[in-house]
Every structure is written in structure tokens, then in C-alpha cells.
ZAZA-997314 format. One record per residue (C-alpha): residue number from 1; residue in three letters; y, z, x. Coordinates in nm, 2 decimals. Layout:
N
[site NUM,'ala',[Y,Z,X]];
...
END
This chain:
403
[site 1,'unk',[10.92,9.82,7.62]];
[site 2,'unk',[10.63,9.87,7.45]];
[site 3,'unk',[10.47,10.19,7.68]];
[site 4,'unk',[10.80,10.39,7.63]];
[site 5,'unk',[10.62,10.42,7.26]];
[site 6,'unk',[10.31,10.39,7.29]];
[site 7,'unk',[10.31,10.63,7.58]];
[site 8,'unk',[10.62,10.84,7.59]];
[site 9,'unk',[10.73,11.06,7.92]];
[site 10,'unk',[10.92,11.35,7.95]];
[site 11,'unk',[11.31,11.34,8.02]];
[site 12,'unk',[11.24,11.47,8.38]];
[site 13,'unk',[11.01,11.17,8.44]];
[site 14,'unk',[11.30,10.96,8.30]];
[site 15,'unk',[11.52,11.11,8.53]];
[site 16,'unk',[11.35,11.08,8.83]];
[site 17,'unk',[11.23,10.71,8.72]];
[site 18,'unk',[11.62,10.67,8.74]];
[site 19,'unk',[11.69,10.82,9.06]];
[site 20,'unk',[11.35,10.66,9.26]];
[site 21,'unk',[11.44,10.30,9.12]];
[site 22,'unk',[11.85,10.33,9.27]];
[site 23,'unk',[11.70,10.51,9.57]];
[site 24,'unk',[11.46,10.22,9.62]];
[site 25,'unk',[11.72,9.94,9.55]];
[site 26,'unk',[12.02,10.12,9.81]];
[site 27,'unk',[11.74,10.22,10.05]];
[site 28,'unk',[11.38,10.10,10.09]];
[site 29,'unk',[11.45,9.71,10.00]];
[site 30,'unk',[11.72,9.68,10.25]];
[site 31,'unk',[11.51,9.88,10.49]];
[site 32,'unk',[11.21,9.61,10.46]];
[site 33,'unk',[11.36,9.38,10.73]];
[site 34,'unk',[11.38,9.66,10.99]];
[site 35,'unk',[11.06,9.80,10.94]];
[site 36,'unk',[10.91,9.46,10.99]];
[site 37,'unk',[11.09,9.38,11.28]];
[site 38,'unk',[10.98,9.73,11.44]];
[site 39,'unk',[10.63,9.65,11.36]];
[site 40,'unk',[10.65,9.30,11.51]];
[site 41,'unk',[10.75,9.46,11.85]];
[site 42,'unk',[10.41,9.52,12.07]];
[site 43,'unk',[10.59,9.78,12.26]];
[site 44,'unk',[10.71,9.98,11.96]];
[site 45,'unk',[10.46,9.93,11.65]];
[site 46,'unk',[10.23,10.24,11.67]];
[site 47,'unk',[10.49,10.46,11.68]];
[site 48,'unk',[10.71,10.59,11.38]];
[site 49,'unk',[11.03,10.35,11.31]];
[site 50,'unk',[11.31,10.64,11.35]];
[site 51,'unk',[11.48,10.47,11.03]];
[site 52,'unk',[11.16,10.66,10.89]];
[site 53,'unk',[11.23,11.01,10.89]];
[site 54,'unk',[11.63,10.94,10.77]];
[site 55,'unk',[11.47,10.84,10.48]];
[site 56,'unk',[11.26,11.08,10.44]];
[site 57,'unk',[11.50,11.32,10.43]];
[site 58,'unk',[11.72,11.16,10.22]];
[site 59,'unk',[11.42,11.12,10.00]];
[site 60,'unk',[11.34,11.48,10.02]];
[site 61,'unk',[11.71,11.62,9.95]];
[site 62,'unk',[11.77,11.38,9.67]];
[site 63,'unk',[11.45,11.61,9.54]];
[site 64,'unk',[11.23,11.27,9.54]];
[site 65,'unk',[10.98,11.45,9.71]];
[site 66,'unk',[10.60,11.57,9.68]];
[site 67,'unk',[10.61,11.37,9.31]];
[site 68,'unk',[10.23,11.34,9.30]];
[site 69,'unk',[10.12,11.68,9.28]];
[site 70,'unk',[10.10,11.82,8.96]];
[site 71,'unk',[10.05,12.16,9.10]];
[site 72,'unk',[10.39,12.28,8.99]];
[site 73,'unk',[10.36,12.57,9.30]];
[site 74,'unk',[10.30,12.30,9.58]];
[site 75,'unk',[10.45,11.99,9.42]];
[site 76,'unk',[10.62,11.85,9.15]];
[site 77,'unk',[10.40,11.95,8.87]];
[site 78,'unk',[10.44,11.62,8.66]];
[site 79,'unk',[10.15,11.49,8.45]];
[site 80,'unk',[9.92,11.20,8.58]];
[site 81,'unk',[10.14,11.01,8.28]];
[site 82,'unk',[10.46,11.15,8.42]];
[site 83,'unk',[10.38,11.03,8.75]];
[site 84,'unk',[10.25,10.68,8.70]];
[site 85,'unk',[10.56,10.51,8.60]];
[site 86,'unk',[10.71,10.65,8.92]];
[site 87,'unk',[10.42,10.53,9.12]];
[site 88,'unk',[10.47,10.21,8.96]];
[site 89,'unk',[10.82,10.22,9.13]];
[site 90,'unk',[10.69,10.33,9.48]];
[site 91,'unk',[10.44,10.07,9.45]];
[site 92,'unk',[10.70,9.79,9.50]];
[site 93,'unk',[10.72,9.84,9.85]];
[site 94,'unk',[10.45,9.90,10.11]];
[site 95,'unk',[10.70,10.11,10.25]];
[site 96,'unk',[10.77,10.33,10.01]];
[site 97,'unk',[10.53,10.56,9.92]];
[site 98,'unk',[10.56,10.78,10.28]];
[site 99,'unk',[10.94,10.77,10.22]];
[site 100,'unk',[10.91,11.03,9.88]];
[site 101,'unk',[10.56,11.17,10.10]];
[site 102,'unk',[10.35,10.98,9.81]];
[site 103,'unk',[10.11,10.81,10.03]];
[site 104,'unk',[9.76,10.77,10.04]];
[site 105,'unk',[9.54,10.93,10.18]];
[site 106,'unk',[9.80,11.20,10.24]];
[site 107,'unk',[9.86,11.25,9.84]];
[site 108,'unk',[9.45,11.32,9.81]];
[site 109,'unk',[9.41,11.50,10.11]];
[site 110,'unk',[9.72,11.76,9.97]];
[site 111,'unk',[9.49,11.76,9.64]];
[site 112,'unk',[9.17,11.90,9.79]];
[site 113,'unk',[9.37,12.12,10.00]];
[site 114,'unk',[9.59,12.23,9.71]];
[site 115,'unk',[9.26,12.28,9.45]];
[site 116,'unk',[8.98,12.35,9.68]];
[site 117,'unk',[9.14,12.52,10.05]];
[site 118,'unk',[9.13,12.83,10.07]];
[site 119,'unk',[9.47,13.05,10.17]];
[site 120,'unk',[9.41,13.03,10.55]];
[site 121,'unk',[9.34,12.64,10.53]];
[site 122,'unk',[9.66,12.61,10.28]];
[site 123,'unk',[9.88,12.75,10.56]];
[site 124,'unk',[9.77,12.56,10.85]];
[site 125,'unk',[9.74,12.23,10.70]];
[site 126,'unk',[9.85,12.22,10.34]];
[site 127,'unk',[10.17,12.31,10.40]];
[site 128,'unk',[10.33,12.08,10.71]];
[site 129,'unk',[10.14,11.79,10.53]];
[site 130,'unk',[10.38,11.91,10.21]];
[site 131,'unk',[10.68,11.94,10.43]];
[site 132,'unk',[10.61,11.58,10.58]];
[site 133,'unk',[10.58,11.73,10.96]];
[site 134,'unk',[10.23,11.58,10.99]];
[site 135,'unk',[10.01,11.32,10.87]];
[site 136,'unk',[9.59,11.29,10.77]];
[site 137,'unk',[9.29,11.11,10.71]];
[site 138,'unk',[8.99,11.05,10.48]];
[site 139,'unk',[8.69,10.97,10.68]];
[site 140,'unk',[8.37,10.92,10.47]];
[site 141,'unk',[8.27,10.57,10.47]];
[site 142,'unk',[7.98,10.46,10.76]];
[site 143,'unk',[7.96,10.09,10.91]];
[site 144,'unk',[7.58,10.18,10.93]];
[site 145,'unk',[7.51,10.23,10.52]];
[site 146,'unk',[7.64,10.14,10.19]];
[site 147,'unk',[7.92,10.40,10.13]];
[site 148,'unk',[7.97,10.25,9.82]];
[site 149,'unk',[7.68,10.49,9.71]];
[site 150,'unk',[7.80,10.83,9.84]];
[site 151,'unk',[7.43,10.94,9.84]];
[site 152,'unk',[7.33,10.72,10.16]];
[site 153,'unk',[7.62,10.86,10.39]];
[site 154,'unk',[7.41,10.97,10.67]];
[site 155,'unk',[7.64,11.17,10.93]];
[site 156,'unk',[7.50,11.50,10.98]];
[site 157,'unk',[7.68,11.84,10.99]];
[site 158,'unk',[7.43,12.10,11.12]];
[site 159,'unk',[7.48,12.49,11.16]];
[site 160,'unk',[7.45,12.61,11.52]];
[site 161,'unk',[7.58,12.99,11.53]];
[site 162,'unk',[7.99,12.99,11.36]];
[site 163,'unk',[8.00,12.65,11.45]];
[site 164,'unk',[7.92,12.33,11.26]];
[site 165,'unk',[7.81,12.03,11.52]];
[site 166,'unk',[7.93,11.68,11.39]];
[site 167,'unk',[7.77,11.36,11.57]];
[site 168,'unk',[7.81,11.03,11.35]];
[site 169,'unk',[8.02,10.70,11.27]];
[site 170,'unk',[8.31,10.61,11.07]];
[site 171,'unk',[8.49,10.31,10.99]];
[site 172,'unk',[8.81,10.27,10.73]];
[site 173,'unk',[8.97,10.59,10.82]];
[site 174,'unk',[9.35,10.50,10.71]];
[site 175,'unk',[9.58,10.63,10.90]];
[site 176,'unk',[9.38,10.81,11.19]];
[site 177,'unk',[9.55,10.55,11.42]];
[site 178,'unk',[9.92,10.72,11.32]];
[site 179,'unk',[10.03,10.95,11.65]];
[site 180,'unk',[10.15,11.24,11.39]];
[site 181,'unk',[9.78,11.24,11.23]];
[site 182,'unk',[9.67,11.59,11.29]];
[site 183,'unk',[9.37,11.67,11.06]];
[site 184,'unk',[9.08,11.45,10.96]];
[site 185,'unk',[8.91,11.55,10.61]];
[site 186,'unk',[8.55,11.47,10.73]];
[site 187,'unk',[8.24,11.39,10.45]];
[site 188,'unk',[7.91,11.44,10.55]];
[site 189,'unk',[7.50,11.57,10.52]];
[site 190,'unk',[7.46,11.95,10.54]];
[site 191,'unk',[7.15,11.97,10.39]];
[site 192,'unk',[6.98,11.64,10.37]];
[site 193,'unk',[6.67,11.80,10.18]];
[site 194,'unk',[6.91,11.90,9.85]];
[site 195,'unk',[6.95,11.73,9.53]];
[site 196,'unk',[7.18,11.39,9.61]];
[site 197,'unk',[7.43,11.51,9.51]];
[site 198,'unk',[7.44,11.86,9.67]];
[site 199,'unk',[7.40,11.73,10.01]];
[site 200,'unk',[7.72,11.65,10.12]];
[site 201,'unk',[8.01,11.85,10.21]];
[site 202,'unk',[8.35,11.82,10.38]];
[site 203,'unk',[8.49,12.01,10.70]];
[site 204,'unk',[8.83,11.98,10.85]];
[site 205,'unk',[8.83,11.87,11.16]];
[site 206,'unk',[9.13,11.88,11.39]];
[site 207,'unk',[9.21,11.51,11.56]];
[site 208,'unk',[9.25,11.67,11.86]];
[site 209,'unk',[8.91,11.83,11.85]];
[site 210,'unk',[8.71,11.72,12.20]];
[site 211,'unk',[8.44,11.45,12.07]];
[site 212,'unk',[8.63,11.26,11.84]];
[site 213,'unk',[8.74,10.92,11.95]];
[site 214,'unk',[8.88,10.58,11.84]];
[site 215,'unk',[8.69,10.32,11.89]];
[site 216,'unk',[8.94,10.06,11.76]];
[site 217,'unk',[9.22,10.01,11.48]];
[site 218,'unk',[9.08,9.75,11.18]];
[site 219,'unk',[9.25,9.49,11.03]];
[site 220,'unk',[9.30,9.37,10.70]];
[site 221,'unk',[9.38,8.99,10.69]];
[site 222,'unk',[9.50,8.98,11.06]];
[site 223,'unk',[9.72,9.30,10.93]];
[site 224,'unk',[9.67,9.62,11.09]];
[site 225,'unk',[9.91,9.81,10.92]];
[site 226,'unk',[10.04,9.97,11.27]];
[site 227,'unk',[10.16,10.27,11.32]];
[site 228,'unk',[9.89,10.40,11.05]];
[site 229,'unk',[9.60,10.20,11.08]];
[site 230,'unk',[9.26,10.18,10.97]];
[site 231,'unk',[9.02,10.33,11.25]];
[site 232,'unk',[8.69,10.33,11.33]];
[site 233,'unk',[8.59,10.65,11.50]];
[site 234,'unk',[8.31,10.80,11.68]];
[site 235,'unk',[8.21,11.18,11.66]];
[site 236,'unk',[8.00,11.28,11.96]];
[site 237,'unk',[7.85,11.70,11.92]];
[site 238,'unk',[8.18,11.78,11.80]];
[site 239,'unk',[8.23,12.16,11.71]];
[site 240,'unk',[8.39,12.32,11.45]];
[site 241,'unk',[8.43,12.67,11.27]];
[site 242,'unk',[8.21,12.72,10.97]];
[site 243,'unk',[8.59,12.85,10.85]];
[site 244,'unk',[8.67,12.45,10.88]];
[site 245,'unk',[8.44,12.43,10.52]];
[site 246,'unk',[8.66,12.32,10.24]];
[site 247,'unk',[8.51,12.50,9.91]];
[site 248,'unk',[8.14,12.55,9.99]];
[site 249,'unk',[7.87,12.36,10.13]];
[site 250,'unk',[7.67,12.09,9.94]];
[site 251,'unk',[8.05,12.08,9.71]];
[site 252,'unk',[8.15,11.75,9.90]];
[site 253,'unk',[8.05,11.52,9.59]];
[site 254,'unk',[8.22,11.73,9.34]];
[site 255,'unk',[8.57,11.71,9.57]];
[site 256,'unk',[8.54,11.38,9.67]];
[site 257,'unk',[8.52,11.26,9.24]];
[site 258,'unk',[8.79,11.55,9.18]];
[site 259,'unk',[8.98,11.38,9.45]];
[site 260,'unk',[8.95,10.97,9.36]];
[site 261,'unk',[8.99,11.04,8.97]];
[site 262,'unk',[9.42,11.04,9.00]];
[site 263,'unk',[9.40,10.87,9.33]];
[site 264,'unk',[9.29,10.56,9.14]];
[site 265,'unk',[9.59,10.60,8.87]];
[site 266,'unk',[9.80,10.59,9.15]];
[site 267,'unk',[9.68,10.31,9.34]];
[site 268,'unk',[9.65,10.07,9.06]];
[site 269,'unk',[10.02,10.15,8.93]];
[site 270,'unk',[10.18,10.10,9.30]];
[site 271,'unk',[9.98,9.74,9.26]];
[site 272,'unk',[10.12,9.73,8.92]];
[site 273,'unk',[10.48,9.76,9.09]];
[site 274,'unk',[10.38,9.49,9.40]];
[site 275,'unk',[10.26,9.27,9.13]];
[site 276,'unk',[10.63,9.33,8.90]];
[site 277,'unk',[10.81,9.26,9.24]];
[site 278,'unk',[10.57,8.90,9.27]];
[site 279,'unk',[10.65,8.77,8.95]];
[site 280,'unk',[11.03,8.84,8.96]];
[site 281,'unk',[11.02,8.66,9.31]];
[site 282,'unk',[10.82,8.39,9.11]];
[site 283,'unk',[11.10,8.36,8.85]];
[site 284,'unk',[11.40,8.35,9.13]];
[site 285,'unk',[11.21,8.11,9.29]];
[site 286,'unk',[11.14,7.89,8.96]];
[site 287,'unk',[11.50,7.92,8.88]];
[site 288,'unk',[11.63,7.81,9.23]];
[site 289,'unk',[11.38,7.59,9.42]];
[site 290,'unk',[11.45,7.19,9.27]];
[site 291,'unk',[11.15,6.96,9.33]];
[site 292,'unk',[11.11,6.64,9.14]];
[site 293,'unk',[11.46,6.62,9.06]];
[site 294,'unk',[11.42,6.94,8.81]];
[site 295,'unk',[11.39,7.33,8.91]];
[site 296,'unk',[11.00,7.39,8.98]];
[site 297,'unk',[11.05,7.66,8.61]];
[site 298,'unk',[11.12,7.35,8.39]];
[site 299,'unk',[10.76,7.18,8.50]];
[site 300,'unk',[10.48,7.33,8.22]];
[site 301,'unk',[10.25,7.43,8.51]];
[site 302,'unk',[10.46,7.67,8.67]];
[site 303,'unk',[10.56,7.81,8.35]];
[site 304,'unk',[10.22,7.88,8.27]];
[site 305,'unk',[10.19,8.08,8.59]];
[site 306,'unk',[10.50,8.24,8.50]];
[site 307,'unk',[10.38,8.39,8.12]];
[site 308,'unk',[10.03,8.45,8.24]];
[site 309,'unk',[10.11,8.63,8.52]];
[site 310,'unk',[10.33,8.89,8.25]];
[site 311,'unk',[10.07,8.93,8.04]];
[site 312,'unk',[9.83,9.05,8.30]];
[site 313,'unk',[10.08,9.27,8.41]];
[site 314,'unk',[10.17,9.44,8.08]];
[site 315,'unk',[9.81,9.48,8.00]];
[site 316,'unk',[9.71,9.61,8.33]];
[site 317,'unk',[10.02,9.83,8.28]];
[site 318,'unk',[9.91,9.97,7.94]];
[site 319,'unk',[9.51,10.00,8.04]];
[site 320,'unk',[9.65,10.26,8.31]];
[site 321,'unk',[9.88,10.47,8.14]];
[site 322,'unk',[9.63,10.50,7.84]];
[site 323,'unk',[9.37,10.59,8.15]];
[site 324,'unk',[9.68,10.83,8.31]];
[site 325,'unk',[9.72,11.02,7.89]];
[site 326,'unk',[9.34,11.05,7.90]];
[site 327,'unk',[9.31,11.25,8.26]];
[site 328,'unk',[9.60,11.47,8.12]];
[site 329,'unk',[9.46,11.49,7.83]];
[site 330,'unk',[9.08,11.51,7.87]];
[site 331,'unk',[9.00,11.59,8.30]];
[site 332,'unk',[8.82,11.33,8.52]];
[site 333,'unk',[8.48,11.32,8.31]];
[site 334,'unk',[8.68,11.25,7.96]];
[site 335,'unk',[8.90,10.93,8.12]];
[site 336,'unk',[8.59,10.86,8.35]];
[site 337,'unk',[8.54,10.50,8.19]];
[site 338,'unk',[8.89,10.44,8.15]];
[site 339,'unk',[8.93,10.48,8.54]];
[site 340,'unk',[8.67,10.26,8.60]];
[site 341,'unk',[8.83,10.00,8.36]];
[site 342,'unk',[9.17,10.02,8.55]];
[site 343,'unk',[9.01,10.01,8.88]];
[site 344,'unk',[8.83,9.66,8.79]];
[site 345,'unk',[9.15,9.53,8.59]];
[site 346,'unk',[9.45,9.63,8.83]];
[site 347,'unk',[9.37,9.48,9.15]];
[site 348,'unk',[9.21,9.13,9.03]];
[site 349,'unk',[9.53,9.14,8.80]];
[site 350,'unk',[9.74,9.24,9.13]];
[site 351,'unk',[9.56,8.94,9.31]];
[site 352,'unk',[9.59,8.67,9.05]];
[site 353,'unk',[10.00,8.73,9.03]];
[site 354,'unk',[10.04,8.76,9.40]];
[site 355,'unk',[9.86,8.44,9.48]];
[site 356,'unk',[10.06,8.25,9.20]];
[site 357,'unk',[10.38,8.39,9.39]];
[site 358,'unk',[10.26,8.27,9.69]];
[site 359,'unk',[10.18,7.92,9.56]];
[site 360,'unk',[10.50,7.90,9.38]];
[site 361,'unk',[10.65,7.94,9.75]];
[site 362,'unk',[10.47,7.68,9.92]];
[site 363,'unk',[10.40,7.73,10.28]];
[site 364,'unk',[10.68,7.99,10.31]];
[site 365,'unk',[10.43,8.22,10.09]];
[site 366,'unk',[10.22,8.27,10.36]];
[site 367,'unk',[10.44,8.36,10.61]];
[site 368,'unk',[10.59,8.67,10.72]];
[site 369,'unk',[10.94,8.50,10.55]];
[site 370,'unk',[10.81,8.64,10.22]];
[site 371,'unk',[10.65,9.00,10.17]];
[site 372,'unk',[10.37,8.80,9.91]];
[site 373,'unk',[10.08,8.75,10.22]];
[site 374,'unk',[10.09,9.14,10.33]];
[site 375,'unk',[10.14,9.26,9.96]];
[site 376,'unk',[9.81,9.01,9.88]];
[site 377,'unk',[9.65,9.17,10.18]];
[site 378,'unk',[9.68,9.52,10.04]];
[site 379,'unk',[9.65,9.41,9.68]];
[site 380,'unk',[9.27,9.26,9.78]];
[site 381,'unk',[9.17,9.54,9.97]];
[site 382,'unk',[9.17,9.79,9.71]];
[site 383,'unk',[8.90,9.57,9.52]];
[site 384,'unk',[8.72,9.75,9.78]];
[site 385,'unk',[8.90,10.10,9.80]];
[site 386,'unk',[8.80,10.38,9.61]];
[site 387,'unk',[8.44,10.19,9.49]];
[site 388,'unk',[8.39,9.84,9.50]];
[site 389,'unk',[8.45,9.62,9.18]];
[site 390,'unk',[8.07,9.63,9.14]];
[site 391,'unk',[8.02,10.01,9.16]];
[site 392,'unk',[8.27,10.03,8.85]];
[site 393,'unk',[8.11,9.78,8.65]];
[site 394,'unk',[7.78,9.87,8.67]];
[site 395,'unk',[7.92,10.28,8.60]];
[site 396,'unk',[8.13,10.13,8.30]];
[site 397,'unk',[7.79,9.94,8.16]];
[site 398,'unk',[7.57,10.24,8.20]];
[site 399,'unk',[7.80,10.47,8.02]];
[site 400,'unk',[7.84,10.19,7.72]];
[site 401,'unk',[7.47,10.11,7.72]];
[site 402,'unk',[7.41,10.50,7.70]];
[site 403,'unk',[7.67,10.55,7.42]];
END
């Protein structure tokens, strides 16, 4: 293929591409059907499926574990390069990525804590979220402004004594609805008189801390991704300890783009792998399924959604990993356009091939028969994720109009 050249990865990436890919296949796949069935049960879905943590530690002795981290001391020090191909893997599964501990927002939540916590902070949080004992959320974004533009988010953190006091609303917290999540990394005004972007800064705040409450679990498409969730939450003159302060205040900007810059890598190359897994169900099905007295892959339509739906892929695929060698090689401001570029590209490509699968299936496609309408339900959220499509374009047409 032509990204083993053009991008090369070390034999330890190889390996472990190797060893994900049969641990997938034997595992995860077969696993699918339980999972779903767990989730499908109102009396059981937001709660862990206890298949869940066998895997895990499968995952975890079979050293496919922590993969994301390139801070060789707390994970497995691989390059953003080295890493996507195996994200790519992960990706082909919704649930995957928590079975190797490779799931968002945990894997950026473990970066701040990992490059920004401080010693005390690594040891109380940092490390059970490494070892997989507990679970955390992101909460920045606000029903009540555009959090697409960091610069308007409005909840206040003010100073009262060795205490910060929170009061505000949050909505898209992922996986605050999960019974194991245990810290919330919190984004919000310290100073709303500072520079736009020195105002904000990020506290951690305990889940079980008195004031902060659910006010529902979001869905996406009908799905709400039980037991993890997407939350709104209300914070009402909650207190915590100025030591709660990741880095410094007024830093909250500067985490949160140290934070999204691999986050993005890794979200479009799982959708790279959800897409891979859409258009080999597309060929199956075009291979199998007869209609018009000839299978539905010898009809000139449904080849063209066939090809097309590979070359999207591959240059999705080659976009990112030339985005992943630039962050290696360069930091977040060098591949800052090439982010953006993947983060437009990868999930209208994802979209595209995953409603072609669906159509290919017929009515089938949109049931729960198929994974194709949850993987399209993910796949279109993260058009929104991360920055909206628009937020990127309008970035990537600045920094071209500038040059």
C-alpha cells in the first residue's frame, strides 16, 4: 500500500498493528453482538457489560494497552504516526477503543494530566485513569453560547479564600453519564477582564463534588451511547481547592489546543477504520445480495459507489498520516493547517461511505441488523466534535490568505 512508503512506521508499530488487528478479529467483532444486546436491555444499559473488563485485561496483558500516549513514562511512547495506523484499527469498532484504554475523552484527559498535572494531581487521577480503574470527562461546551469560539464560554470560576466557586451549564460532556466516571476536567472564565485568550482556565472537579448534577443524558440520532453518555450538567456554587488548577490560571486555551491537536489525528483515523469496515460490508454485500437477476456489484451504479467510496478513503487515509508526520515532526502550530484539513476531509469522507453502505443494504441498513446507522451516527457527529466544519475552514482560509 501506498502509505507503508510514503509514510513508513517503525517495526514496533508493525508489531502491534499485528497483534491489535488478530486481537480485534478473535475478540472485539465477535463481542459486538453481546454488547448490543446488553445495551438493548433497560434494566442493564448504564452499567458496564462484565464481558468489558475481561477484555480489558486481556487487552492490557497482551501489552495492547495505553497505545496513545507517547509519553514513553506513562504510555506507550509511540509517535502520532506510529499510533494512527493502530487507531485506524481501533476505529473499526465503537467498541474498541476502551478495550486497549484508547478512548476519548479519556486519551485527552491522560494528555493534560500527563503534560500539564502536576505530581499530586498525576497520582490521584492520572494514574487509575492509566490503569483503567476509572473513567472522565471533558466539560467545556455551553448550551447558552457558541462554544465553537472558545472565547464566548461564559461559566465563571471565581476565588473565594483556597477555594474556587463554580456556578454554570454544560452540555456534551461524553461520558459523565458512565457510573465509573470519577473526575470531570472543567473549562471556564477566571478572569473575564484578560486578553481572550488568557481568560479561561481548567479545574478538576471531582463528580462526586456536592453541586454538580445531571440534568439528562443526550442523544445522538435516537443513540445515547449508554453506559457512557453525553450529559448535560448543572454546576450550582460548587467548591473546589485552588490545588484542583491544572497548570496555571488564564492557561486553559493553551491546554485545551495542546489537547485537541492529536485528539483530532485520532478521531479521524478510528473514522477512517469505521469507514474501511463500511465499504468491505459494501463489497460482501455486492458480491452476495442478487437483484434483477444479477448480484447488485455487476450493476454500474453500485460499482461506482464501490470505487468512489476507496478513493475517499485512501485519500482521507494519506491527508492524516501526512497531518500525524507533520505533528511529530513540527508540534501543533507546524501541522496546524494540516489538522484542520483532516478534520474537514475525514468525517464528510466517513459520512459519504457509510451512507453508501447503508444504501447498498436497503432497509436492513438502517436497522440495528447492521452496525452502518450507529457507525453513521458517530461518523456525523464529529463534523461537530472538536470545532465544527466551519470553524476549520474559515481557520484553514485565514492561514492561506495570510500566507
Amino acid at each position: 500500500m501506498a502509505d507503508a512508503w510514503l509514510f513508513p512506521r517503525s517495526e514496533r508499530s508493525r508489531t502491534l498493528g499485528a497483534n491489535l488487528a488478530a486481537f480485534m478479529e478473535t475478540n472485539i467483532i465477535p463481542a459486538e453482538a453481546e454488547f448490543a444486546a446488553w445495551d438493548a436491555d433497560a434494566a442493564t444499559r448504564w452499567t458496564p457489560p462484565p464481558m468489558l473488563e475481561t477484555l480489558k485485561s486481556q487487552a492490557r496483558a497482551e501489552g495492547l494497552w495505553n497505545l496513545f500516549l507517547p509519553d514513553g513514562t506513562h504510555g506507550a511512547g509511540l509517535g502520532n504516526l506510529d499510533y494512527a495506523p493502530l487507531a485506524e484499527r481501533m476505529g473499526r469498532s465503537l467498541i474498541a477503543p476502551e478495550i486497549f484504554n484508547c478512548s476519548a475523552p479519556d486519551t485527552g484527559n491522560m494528555e493534560v494530566l500527563a503534560q500539564f498535572g502536576n505530581a499530586q494531581q498525576q497520582a490521584r487521577w492520572l494514574t487509575p485513569l492509566l490503569e483503567g480503574r476509572i473513567r472522565s470527562a471533558f466539560a467545556m461546551t455551553e448550551p447558552e453560547v457558541a462554544s465553537s469560539d472558545a472565547t464566548n464560554i461564559a461559566m465563571r470560576f471565581v476565588r473565594d479564600g483556597d477555594h474556587y466557586v463554580l456556578d454554570g451549564h454544560k452540555w456534551w460532556t461524553t461520558g459523565a453519564g458512565d457510573p465509573r466516571c470519577a473526575l470531570l476536567i472543567v473549562m471556564g472564565v477566571t478572569d473575564p477582564q484578560a486578553a481572550p485568550h488568557r481568560r479561561q482556565s481548567m479545574l478538576l472537579v471531582p463528580m462526586e463534588t456536592t453541586g454538580v448534577s445531571i440534568v439528562r443524558p443526550l442523544q445522538v440520532f435516537g443513540y445515547d451511547d449508554a453506559p457512557h453518555g453525553h450529559v448535560e450538567l448543572r454546576f450550582d456554587q460548587v467548591r473546589v481547592p485552588i490545588g484542583n488548577l491544572v497548570h496555571a490560571e488564564g492557561s486553559g486555551f493553551e491546554i485545551a489546543q495542546a489537547r485537541l491537536g492529536p485528539g483530532r489525528i485520532h478521531h479521524c483515523m478510528r473514522l477512517i477504520g469505521l469507514a474501511q469496515r463500511a465499504l468491505e460490508a459494501m463489497v460482501e454485500r455486492a458480491r452476495d445480495r442478487v437483484a434483477f437477476g444479477q448480484p447488485l456489484g455487476a450493476h454500474g451504479m453500485v460499482q461506482e459507489m464501490i470505487v468512489a467510496s476507496r478513493c475517499e478513503i485512501d485519500q482521507a487515509r494519506l491527508l492524516t498520516l501526512q497531518a500525524a508526520a507533520a505533528l511529530d515532526a513540527h508540534g501543533n502550530k507546524g501541522a496546524r493547517d494540516l489538522i484542520g484539513m483532516i478534520k474537514i476531509v475525514a468525517p464528510r469522507m466517513a459520512c459519504a461511505v457509510i451512507d453508501r453502505a447503508i444504501q447498498l443494504h436497503g432497509a436492513g441498513g438502517l436497522s440495528q441488523d447492521h452496525f452502518l446507522a450507529h457507525a453513521y451516527a458517530a461518523a456525523r457527529s464529529l463534523r461537530l466534535a472538536d470545532g465544527p466544519d466551519e470553524v476549520h475552514i474559515a481557520s484553514l482560509a485565514r492561514s492561506m490568505l495570510k500566507a
